[in-house]
C-alpha positions in Angstrom: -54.3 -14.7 52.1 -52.3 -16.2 54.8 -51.4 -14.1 57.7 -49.8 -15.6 60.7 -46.6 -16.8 62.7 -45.1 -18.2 59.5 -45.4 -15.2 57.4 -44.8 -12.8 60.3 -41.6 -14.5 60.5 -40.8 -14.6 57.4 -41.7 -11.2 56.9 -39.6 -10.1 59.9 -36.4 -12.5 58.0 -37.1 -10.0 55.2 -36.4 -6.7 57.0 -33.7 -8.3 59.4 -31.7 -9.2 56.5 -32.2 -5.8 54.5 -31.4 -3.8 57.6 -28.0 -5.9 58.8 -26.9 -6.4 54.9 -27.1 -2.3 54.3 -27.0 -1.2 57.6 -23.0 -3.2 57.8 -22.2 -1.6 54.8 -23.8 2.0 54.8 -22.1 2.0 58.7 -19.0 0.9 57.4 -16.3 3.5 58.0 -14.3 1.9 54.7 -15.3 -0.2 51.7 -13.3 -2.9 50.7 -13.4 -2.8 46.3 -13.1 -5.9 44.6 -9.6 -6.6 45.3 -7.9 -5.9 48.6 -5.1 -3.6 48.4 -2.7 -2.7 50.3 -4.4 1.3 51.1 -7.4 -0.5 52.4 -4.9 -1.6 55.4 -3.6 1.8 56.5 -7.8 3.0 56.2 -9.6 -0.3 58.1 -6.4 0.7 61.1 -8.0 4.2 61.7 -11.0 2.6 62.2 -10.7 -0.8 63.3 -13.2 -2.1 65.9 -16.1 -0.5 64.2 -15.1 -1.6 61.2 -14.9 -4.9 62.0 -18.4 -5.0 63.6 -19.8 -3.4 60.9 -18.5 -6.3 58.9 -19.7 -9.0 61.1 -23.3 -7.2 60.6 -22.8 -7.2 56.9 -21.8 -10.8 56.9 -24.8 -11.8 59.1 -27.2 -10.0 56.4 -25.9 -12.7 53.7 -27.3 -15.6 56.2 -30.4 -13.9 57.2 -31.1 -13.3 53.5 -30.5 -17.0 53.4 -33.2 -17.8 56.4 -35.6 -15.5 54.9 -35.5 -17.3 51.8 -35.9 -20.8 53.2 -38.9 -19.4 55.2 -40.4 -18.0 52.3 -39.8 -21.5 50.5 -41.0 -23.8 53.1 -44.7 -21.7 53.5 -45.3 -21.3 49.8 -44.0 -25.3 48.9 -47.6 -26.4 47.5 -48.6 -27.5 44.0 -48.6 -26.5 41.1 -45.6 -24.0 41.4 -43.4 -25.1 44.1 -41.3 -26.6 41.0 -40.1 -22.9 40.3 -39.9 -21.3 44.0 -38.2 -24.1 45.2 -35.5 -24.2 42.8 -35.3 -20.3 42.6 -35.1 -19.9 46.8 -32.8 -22.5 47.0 -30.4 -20.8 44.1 -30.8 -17.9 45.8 -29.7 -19.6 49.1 -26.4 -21.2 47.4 -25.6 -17.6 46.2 -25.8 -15.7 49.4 -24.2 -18.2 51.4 -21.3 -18.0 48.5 -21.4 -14.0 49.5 -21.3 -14.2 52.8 -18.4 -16.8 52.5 -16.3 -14.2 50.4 -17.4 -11.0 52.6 -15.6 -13.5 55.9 -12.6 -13.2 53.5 -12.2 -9.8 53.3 -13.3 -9.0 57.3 -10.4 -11.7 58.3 -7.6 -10.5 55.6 -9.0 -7.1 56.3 -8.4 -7.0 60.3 -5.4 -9.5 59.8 -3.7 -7.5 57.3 -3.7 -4.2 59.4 -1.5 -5.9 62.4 0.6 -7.9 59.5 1.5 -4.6 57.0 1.8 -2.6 60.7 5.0 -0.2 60.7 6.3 -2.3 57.5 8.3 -0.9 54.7 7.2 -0.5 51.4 9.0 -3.5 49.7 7.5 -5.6 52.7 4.0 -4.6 52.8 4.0 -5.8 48.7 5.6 -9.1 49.6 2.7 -9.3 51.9 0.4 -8.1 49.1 2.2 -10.4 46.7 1.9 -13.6 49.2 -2.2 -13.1 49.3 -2.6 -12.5 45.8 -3.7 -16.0 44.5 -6.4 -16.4 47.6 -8.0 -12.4 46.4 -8.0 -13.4 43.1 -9.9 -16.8 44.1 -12.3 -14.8 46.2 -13.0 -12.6 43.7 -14.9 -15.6 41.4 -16.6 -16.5 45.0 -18.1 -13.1 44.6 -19.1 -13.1 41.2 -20.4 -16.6 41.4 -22.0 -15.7 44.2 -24.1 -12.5 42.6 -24.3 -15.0 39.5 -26.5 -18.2 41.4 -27.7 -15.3 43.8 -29.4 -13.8 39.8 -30.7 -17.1 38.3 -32.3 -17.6 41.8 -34.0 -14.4 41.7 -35.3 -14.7 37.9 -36.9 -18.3 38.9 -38.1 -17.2 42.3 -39.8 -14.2 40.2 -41.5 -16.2 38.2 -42.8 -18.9 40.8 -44.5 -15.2 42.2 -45.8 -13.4 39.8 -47.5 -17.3 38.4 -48.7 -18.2 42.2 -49.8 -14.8 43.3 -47.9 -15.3 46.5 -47.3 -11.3 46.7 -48.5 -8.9 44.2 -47.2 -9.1 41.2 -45.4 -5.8 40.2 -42.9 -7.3 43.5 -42.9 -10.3 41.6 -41.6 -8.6 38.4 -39.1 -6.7 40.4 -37.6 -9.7 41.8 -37.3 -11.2 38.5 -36.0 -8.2 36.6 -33.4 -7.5 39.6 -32.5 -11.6 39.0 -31.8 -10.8 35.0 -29.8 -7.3 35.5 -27.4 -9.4 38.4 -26.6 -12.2 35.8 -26.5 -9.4 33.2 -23.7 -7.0 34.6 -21.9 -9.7 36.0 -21.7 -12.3 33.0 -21.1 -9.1 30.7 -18.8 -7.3 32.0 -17.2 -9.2 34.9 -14.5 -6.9 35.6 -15.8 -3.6 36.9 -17.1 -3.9 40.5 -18.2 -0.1 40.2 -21.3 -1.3 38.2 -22.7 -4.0 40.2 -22.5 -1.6 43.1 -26.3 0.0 42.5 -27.7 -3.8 42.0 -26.6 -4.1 45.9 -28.2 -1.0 47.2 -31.3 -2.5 44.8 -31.5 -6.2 46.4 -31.5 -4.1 50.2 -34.6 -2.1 48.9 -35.5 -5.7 47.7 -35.3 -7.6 50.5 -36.9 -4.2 52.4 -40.1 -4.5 50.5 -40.4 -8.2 50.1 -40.8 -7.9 54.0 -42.7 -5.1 54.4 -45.3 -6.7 52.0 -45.8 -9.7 53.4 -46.3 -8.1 57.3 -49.1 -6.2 55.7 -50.3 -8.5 53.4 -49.4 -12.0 54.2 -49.1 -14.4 51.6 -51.7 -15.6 49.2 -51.1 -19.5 49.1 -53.1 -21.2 46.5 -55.6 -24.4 46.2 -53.7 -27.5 46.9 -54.2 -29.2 43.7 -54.0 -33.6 43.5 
């Protein structure tokens, strides 16, 4: 078992990024669905400053998620199964950078929108809807993409576990069983944002006890094989 700078920091990546990812949204004083709409507006303005701090957090949790994971990649890149963490960290990566790209979305249209639909009437805060309709649609596949690489990652990264023994293995199974039920929900049934919502709170208690493991534990890295 390896226990030292490189797994303290990686373990530390772990719990920054589960604390900032949930702490942004569980903080949030309003949640943003799927689509923007104009309501969300007229709630974010009651609100605004903490909201959009809370946000920034949030955001921030997608790219420590993404640090953790190239930490956890870069210590456990040895023969004979860095062909499957590699891959799965780095799928993983793409997806929560993809995340954290369509969470700045919402935070910008979301502060931006509150000045722009300010004090307008009805007819003119749905022109404003109407004009931002094609980008929220397009964000919305960032999103789903997003959980969808973020899934496959996880599934591969679970394996490349459970087979090295790098942490014990019923975290291993977790990670891939959270990886399958991601791509599940999303690829079948793509359109309801309500049911994908638990799979969030999941992947913080996730990333939570991926770090919390791996402070106490370290990491088990195995024989370097020719």
């Amino acid at each position: 078992m390896k226990k030292d700078f490189e797994t303290q920091f990686t373990g530390w990546s772990f719990l920054a990024a589960a604390l900032m990812l949930g702490g942004g949204w569980y903080l949030s004083p309003h949640h943003v669905g799927e689509y923007l709409e104009a309501s969300d507006f007229t709630e974010i303005g009651k609100n605004l400053w903490p909201w959009i701090w809370m946000y920034r957090i949030h955001i921030f949790g997608w790219v420590i998620m993404a640090i953790s994971m190239f930490a956890l990649a870069s210590i456990t890149l040895k023969k004979p199964y860095r062909v499957i963490i590699a891959p799965g960290a780095g799928m993983v990566i793409v997806g929560s950078i993809t995340l954290a790209i369509a969470s700045a979305f919402y935070y910008n249209f979301g502060a931006w929108g509150v000045g722009e639909t300010m004090g307008k009437s009805v007819v003119e805060i749905q022109e404003f809807m109407d004009n931002i309709l094609y980008t929220n649609q397009y964000v919305t596949c960032f999103v789903r993409f997003g959980r969808v690489f973020s899934g496959v990652g996880l599934v591969l990264l679970g394996i490349g576990l459970v087979k090295s023994k790098t942490v014990q293995a019923w975290l291993g199974w977790f990670t891939t069983i959270l990886g399958l039920a991601a791509m599940g929900v999303v690829m079948g049934i793509p359109d309801n944002f309500e049911i994908y919502k638990p799979l969030f709170h999941i992947k913080v208690i996730w990333l939570a006890l991926m770090g919390l493991v791996i402070l106490q534990r370290g990491i088990y890295i195995p024989k370097r094989t020719s």
